[in-house]
Backbone as JSON Lines, residues from 0, in Angstrom:
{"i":0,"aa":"X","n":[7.25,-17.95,-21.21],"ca":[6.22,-17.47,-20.32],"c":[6.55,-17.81,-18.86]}
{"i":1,"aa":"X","n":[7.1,-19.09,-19.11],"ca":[7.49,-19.14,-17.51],"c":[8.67,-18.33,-16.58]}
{"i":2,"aa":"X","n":[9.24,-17.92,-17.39],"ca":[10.53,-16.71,-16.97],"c":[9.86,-15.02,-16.76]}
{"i":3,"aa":"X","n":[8.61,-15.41,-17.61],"ca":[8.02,-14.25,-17.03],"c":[7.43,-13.87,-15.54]}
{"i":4,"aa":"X","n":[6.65,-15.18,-15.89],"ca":[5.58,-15.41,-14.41],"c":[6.8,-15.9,-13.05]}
{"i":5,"aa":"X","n":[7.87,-16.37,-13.78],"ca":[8.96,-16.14,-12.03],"c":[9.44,-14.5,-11.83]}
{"i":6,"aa":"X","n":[9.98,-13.69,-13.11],"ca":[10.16,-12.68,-12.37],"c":[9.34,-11.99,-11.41]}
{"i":7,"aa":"X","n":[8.07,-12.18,-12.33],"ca":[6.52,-11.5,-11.96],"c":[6.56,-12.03,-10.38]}
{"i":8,"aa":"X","n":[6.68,-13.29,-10.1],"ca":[6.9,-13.97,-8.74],"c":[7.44,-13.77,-7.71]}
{"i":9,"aa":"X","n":[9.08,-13.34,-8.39],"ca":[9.97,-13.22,-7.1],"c":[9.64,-11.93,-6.83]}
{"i":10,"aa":"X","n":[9.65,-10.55,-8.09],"ca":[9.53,-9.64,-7.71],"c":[8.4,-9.14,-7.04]}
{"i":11,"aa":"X","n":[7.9,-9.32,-7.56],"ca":[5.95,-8.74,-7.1],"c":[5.79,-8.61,-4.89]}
{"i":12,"aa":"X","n":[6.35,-9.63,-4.39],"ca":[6.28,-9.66,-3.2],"c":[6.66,-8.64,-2.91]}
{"i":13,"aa":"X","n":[7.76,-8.35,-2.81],"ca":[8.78,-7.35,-2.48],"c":[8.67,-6.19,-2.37]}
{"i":14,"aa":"X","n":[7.93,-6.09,-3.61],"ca":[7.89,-4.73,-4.27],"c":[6.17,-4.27,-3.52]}
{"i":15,"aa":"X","n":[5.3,-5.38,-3.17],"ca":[4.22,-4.98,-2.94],"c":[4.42,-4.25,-1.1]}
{"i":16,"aa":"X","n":[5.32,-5.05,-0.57],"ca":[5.83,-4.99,0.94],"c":[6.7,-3.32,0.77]}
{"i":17,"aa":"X","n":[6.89,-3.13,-0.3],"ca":[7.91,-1.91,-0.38],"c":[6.63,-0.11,-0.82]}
{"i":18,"aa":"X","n":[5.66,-0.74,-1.27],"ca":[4.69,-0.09,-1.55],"c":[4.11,0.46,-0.29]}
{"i":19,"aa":"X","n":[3.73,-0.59,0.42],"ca":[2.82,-0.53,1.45],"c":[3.47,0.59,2.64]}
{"i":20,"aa":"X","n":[5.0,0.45,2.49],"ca":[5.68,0.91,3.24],"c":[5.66,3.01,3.09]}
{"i":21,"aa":"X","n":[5.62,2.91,2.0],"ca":[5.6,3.58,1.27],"c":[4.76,5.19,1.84]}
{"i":22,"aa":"X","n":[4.86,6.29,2.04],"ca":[4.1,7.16,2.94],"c":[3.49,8.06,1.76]}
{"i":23,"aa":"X","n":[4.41,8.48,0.77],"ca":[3.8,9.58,0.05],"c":[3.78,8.65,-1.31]}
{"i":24,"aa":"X","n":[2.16,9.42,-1.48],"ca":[2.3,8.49,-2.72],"c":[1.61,9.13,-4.0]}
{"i":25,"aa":"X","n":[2.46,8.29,-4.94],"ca":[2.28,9.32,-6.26],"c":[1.67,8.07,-7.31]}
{"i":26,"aa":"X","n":[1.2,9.25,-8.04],"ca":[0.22,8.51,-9.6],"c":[1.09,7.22,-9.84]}
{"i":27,"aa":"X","n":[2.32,6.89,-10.05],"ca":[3.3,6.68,-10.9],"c":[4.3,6.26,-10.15]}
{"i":28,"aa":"X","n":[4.58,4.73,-9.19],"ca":[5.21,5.04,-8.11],"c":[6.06,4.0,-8.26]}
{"i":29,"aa":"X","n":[7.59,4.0,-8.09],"ca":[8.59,2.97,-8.62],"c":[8.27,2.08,-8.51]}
{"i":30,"aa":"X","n":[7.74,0.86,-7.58],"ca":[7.22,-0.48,-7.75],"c":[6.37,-0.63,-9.28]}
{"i":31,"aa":"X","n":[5.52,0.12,-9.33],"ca":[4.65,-0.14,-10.67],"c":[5.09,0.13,-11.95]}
{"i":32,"aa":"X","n":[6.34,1.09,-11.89],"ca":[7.34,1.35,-13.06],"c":[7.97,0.02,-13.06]}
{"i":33,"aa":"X","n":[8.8,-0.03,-12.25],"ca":[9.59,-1.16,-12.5],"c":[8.91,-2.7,-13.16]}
{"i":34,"aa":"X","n":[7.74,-2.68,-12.39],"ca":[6.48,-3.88,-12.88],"c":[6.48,-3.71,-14.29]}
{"i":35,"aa":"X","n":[6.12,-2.66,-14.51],"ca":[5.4,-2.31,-16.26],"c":[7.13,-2.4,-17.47]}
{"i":36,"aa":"X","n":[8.12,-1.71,-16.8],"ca":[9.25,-2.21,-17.03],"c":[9.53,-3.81,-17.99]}
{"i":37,"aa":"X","n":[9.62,-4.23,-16.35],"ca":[10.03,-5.8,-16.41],"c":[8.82,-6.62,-17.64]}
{"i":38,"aa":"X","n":[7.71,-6.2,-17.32],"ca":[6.83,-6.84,-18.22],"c":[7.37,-6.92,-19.77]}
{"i":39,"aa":"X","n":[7.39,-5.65,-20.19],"ca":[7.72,-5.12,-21.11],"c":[8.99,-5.18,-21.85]}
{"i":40,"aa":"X","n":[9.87,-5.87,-20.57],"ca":[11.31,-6.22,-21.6],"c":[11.26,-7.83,-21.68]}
{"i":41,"aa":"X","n":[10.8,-8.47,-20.76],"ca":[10.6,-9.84,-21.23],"c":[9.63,-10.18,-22.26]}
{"i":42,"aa":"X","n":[8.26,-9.5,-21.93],"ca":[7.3,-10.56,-22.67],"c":[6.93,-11.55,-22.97]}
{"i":43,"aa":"X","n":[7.03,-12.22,-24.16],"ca":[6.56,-13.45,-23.78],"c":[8.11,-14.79,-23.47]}
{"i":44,"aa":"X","n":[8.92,-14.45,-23.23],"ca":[10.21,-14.54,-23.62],"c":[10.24,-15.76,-22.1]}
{"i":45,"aa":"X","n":[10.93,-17.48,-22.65],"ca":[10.75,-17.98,-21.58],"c":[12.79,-18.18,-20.83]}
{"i":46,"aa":"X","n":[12.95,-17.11,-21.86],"ca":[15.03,-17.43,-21.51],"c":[14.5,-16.71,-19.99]}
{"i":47,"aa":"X","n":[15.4,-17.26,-19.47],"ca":[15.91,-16.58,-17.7],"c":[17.12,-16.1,-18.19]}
{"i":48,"aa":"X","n":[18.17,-16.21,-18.67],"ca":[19.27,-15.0,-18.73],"c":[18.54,-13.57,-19.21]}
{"i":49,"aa":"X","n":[17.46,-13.58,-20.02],"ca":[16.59,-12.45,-20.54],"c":[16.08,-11.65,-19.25]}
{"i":50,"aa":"X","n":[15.43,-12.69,-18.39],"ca":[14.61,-11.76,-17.35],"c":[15.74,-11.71,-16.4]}
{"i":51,"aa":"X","n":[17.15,-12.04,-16.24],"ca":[17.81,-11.84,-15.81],"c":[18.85,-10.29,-16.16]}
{"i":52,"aa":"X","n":[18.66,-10.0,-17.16],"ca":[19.32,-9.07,-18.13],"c":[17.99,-7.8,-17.61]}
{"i":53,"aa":"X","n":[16.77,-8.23,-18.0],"ca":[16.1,-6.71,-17.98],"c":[15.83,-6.41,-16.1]}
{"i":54,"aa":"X","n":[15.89,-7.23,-15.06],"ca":[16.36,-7.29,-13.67],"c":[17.43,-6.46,-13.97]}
{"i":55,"aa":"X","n":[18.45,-6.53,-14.55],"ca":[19.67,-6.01,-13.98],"c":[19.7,-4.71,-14.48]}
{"i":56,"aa":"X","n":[18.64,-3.99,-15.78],"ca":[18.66,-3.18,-16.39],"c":[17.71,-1.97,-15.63]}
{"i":57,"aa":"X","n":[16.98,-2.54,-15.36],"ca":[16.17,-1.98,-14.47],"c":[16.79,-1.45,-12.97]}
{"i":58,"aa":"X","n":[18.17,-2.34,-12.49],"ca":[18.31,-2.13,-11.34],"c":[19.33,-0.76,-11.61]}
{"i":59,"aa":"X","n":[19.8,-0.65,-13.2],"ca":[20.66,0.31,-13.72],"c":[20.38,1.48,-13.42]}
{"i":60,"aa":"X","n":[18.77,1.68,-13.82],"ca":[17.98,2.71,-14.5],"c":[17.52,2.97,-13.18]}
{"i":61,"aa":"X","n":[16.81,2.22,-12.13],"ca":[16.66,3.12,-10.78],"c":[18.34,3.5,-9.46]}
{"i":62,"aa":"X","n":[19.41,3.01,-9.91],"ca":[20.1,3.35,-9.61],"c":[20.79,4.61,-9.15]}
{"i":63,"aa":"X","n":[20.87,5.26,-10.16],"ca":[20.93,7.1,-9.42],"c":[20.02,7.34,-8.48]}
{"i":64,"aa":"X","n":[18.55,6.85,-8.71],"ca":[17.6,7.44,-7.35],"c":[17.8,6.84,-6.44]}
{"i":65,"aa":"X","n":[18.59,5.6,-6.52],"ca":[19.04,5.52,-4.8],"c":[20.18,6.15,-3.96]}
{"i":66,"aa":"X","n":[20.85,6.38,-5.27],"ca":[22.22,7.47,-4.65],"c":[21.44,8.8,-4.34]}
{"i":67,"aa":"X","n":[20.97,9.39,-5.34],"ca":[20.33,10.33,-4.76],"c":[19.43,10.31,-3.87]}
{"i":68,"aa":"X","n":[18.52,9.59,-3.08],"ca":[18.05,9.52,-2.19],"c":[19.1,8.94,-0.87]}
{"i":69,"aa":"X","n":[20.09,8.34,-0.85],"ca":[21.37,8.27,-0.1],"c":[21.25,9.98,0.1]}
{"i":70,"aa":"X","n":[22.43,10.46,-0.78],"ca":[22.53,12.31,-0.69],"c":[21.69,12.85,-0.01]}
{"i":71,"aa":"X","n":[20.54,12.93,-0.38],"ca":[19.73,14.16,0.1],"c":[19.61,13.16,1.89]}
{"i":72,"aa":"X","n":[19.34,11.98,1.84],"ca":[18.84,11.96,3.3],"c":[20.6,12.29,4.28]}
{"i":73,"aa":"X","n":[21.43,12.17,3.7],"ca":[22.69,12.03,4.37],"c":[22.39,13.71,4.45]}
{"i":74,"aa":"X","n":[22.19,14.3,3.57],"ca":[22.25,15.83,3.64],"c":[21.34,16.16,4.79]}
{"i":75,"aa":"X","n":[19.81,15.45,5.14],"ca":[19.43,16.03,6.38],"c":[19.91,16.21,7.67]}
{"i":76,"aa":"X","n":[21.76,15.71,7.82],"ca":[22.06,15.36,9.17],"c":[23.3,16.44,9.59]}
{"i":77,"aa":"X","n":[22.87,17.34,10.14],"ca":[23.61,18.85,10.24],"c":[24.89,17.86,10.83]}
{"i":78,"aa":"X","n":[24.65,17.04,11.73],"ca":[25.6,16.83,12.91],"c":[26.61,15.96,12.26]}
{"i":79,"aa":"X","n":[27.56,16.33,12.15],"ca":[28.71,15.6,11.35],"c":[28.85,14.06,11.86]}
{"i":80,"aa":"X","n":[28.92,14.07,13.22],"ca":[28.76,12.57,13.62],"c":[27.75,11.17,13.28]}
{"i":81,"aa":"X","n":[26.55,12.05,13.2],"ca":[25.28,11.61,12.4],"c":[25.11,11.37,11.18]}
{"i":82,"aa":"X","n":[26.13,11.93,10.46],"ca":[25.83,11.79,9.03],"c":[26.99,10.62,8.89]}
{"i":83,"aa":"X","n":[28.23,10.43,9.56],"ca":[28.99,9.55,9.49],"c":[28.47,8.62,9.97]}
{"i":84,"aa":"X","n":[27.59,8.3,11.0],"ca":[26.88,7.46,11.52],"c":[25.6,6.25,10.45]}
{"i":85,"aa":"X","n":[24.98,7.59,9.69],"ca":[23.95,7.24,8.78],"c":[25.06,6.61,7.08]}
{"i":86,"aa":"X","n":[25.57,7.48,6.88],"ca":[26.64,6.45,6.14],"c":[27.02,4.85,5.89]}
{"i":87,"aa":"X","n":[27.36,4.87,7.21],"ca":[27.57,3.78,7.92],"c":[27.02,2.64,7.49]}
{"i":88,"aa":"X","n":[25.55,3.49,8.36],"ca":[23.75,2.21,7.87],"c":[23.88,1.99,6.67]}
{"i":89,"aa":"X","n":[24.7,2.86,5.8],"ca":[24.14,2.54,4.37],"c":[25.14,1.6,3.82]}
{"i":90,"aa":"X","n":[26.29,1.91,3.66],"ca":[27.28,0.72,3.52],"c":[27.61,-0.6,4.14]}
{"i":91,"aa":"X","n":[26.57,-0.82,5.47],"ca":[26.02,-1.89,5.65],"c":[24.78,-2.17,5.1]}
{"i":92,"aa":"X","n":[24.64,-1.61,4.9],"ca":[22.88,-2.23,4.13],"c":[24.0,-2.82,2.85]}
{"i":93,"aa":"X","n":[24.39,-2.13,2.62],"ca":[24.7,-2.43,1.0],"c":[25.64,-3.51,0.94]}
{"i":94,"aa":"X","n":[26.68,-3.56,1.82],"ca":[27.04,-4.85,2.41],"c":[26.07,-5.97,2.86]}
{"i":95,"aa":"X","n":[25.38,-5.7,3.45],"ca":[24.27,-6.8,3.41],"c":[23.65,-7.34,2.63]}
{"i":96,"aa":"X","n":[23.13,-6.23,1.67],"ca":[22.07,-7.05,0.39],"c":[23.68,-7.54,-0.95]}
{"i":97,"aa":"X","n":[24.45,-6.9,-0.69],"ca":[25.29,-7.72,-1.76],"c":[25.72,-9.05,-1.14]}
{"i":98,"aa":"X","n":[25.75,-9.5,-0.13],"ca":[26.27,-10.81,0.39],"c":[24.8,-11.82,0.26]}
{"i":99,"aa":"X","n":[23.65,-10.84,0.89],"ca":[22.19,-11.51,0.63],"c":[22.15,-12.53,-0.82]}
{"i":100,"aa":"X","n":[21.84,-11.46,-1.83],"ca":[21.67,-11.59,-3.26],"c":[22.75,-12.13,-3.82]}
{"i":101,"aa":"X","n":[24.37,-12.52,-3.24],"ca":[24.75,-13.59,-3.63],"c":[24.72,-14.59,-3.4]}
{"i":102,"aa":"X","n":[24.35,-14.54,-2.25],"ca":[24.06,-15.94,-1.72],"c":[22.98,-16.9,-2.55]}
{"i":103,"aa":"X","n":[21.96,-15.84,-2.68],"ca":[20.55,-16.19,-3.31],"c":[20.48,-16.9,-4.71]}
{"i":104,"aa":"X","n":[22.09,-16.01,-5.1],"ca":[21.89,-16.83,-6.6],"c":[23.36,-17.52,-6.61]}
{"i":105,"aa":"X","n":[23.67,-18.48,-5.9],"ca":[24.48,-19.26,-5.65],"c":[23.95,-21.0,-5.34]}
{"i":106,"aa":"X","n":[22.31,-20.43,-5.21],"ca":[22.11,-22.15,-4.87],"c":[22.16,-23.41,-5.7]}
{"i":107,"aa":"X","n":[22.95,-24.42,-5.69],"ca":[23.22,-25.06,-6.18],"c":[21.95,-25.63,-7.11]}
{"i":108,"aa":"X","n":[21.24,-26.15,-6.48],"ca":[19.9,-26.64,-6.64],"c":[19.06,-25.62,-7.66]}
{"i":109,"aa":"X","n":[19.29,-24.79,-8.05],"ca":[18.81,-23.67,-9.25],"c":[19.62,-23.18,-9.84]}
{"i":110,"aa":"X","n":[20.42,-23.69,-10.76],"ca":[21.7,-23.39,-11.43],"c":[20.87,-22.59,-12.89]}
{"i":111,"aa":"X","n":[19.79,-23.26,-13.35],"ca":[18.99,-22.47,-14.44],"c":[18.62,-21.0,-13.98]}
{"i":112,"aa":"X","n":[18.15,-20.94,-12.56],"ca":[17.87,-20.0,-12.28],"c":[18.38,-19.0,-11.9]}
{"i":113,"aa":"X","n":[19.92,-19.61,-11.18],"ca":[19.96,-18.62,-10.21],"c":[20.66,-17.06,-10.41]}
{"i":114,"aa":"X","n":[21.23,-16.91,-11.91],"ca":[21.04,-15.3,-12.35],"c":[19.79,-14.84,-11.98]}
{"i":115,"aa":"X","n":[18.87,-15.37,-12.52],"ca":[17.58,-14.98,-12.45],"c":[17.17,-14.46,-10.74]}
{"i":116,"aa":"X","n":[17.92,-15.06,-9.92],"ca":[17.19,-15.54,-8.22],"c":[18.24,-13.54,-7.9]}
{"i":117,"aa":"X","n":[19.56,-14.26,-8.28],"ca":[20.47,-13.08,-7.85],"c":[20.1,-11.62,-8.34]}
{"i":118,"aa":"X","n":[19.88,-11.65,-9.39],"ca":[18.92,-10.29,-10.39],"c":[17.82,-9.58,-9.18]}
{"i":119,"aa":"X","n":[16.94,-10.7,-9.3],"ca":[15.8,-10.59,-8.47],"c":[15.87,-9.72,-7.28]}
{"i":120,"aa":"X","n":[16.82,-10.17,-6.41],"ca":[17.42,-9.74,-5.14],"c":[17.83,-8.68,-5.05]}
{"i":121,"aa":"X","n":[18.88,-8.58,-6.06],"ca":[19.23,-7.15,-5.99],"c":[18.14,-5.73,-6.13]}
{"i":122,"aa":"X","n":[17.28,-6.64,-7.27],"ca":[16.07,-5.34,-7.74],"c":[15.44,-5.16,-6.59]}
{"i":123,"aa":"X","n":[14.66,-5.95,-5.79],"ca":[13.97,-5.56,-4.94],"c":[14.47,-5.07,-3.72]}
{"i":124,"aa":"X","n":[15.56,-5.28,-3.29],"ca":[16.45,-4.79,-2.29],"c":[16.64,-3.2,-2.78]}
{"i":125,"aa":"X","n":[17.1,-3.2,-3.75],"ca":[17.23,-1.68,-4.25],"c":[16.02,-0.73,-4.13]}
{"i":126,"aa":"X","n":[14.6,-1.67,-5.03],"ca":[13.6,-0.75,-5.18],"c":[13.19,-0.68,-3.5]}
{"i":127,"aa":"X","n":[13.29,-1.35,-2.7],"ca":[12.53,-1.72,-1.26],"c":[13.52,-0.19,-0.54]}
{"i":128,"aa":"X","n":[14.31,0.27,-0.79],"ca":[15.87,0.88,-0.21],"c":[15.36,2.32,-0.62]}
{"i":129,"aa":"X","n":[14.86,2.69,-1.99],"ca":[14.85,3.84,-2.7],"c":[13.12,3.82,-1.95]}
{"i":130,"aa":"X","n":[12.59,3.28,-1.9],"ca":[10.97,3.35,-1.51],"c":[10.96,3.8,0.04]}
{"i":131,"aa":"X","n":[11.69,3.24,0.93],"ca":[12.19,3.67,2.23],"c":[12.99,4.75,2.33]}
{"i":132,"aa":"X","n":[13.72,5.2,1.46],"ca":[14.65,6.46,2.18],"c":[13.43,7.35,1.56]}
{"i":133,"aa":"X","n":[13.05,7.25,0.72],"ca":[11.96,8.75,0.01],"c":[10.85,8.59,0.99]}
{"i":134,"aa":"X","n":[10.59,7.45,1.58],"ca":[9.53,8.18,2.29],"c":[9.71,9.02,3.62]}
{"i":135,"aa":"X","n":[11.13,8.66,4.05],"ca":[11.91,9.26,5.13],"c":[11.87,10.33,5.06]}
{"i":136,"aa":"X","n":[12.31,11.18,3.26],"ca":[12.36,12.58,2.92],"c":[10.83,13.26,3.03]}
{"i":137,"aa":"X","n":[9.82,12.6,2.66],"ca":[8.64,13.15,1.99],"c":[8.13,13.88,3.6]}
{"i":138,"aa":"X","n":[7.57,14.88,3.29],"ca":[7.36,15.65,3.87],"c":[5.31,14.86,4.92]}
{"i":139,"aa":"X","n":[5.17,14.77,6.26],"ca":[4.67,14.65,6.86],"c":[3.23,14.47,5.93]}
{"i":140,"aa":"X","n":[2.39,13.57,5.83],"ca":[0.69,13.66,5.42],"c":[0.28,14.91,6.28]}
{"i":141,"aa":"X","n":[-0.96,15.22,5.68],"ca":[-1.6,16.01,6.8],"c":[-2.82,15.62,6.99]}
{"i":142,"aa":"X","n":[-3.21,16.04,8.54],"ca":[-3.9,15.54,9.57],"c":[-4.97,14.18,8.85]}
{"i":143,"aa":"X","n":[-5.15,15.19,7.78],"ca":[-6.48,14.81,7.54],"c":[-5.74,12.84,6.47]}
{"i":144,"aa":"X","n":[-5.41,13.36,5.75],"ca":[-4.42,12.43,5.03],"c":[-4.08,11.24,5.96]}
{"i":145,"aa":"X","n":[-3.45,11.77,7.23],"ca":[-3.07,10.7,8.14],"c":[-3.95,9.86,8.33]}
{"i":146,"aa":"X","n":[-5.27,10.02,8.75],"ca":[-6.49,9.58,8.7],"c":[-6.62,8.87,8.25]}
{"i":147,"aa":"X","n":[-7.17,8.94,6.84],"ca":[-7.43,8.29,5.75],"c":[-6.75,6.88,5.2]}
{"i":148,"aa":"X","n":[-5.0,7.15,5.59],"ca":[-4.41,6.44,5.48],"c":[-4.38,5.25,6.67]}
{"i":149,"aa":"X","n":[-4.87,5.85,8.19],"ca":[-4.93,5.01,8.94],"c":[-6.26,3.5,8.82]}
{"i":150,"aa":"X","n":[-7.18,4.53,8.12],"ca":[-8.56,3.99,8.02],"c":[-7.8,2.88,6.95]}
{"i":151,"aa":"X","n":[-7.36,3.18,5.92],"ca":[-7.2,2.15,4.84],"c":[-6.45,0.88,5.37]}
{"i":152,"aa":"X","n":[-5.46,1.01,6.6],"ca":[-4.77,-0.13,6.89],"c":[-5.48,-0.69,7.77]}
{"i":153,"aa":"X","n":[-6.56,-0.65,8.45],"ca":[-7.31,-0.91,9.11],"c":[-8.2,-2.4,8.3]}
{"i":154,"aa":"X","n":[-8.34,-1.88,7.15],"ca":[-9.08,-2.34,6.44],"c":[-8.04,-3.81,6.05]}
């Protein structure tokens, strides 16, 4: 149980910061997949190589939608320089969160954990990555929508 309630832990932040971010939004929206996911392959299960394993399975399974959301946003950039440019961002990002998330699960001081820490990192970096470029794609709220949405953060 306790390998549950850390994934539930590390991930949950992340993923809630990746939500929020989030512009278009659907019934069914990768943070809460991935949640219902992760729940569901650990259970009551207190191994950390386990919640380390369904982390990494999960990071499998949303994997194409970040390439494909790579594609299509690289595809919005007529200007050849721009798209080499936006590239770029992305193979540094990806350079970044792979040096991040090793680092993360390198600390000495959590040797039980730190598959578990490195897993973690990667998932939410990924889901936080695929939650940001789609909302880049999604097409503008309208007026009224904008609204609504302004009122709610208000709150």
């Amino acid at each position: 149980m306790r390998a549950a309630a850390f994934a539930v832990a590390v991930l949950l932040p992340g993923m809630a910061a990746a939500q929020q971010r989030q512009q278009a939004t659907r019934p069914d929206d990768l943070g809460q997949q991935v949640e219902r996911n992760m729940r569901s392959c650990i259970g009551t299960s207190q191994d950390v190589a386990l919640v380390a394993r369904c982390m990494d399975t999960q990071r499998a399974t949303i994997a194409p939608r970040l390439d494909a959301a790579v594609e299509r946003l690289l595809a919005t950039q007529q200007d050849p320089g721009r798209r080499a440019a936006l590239a770029d961002v992305q193979a540094a990002w990806a350079a970044y969160r792979d040096r991040r998330c090793d680092f993360a699960g390198s600390n000495p001081e959590r040797t039980d954990t730190a598959p578990a820490d490195r897993a973690a990192c990667f998932l939410q970096f990924d889901v936080g990555r695929v939650v940001e470029i789609e909302a880049q794609l999604a097409p503008p709220p309208a007026p009224r929508q904008q609204q609504q949405q302004q009122q709610q953060q208000r709150r």
